[in-house]
N, C-alpha and C positions, 0 to 999 in steps of 0.2 A: 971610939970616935963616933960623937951624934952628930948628922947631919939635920939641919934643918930646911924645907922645904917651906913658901909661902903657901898658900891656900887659898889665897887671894886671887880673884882673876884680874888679869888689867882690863881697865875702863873699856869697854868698846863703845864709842859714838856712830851713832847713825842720823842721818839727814834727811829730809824730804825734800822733795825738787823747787819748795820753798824756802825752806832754811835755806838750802844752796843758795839760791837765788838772793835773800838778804846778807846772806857770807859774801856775795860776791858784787853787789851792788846793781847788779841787773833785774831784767823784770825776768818773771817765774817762766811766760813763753819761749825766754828765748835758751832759756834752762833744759825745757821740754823740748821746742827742737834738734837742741842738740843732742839729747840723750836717746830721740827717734833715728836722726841723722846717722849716727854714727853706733847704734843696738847696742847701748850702752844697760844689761840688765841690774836688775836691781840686785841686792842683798837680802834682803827680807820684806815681808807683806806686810803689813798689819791692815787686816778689812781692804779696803780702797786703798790707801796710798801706799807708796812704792817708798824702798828705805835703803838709802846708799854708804855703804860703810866708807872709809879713808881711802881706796881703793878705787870706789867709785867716784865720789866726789874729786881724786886728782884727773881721773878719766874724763871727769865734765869738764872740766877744769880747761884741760889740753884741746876738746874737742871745740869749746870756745874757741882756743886760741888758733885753730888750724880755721876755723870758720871766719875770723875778725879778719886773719891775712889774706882770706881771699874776697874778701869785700860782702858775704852773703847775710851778715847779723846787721 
């Protein structure tokens, strides 16, 4: 009996607090204070910018939505 294993990794996507920002229709600041607001760290560096995996990006995500309810964006 052969088992076969993939080899293949699955895709990982990462984001900057731009891409967020155009994924989500807002401006990039209000991206940024959310992810201050609420120590939302990154995933990965590259040089300067900061790189948010699926994980991160639903944490922006939410941390928007707990901000819009309370009237502060």
């Amino acid at each position: 009996m052969s088992t076969t294993t993939s080899s293949r990794q699955p895709k990982r996507t990462l984001w900057t607090v731009g891409d967020i920002a155009r994924e989500l229709g807002i401006p990039e600041h209000s991206v940024d204070y959310a992810i201050r607001k609420y120590h939302i760290g990154e995933s990965q560096r590259a040089g300067i910018l900061r790189l948010y995996d699926a994980d991160g990006f639903d944490a922006v995500r939410m941390a928007l939505r707990r901000i819009e309810r309370r009237g502060n964006l």
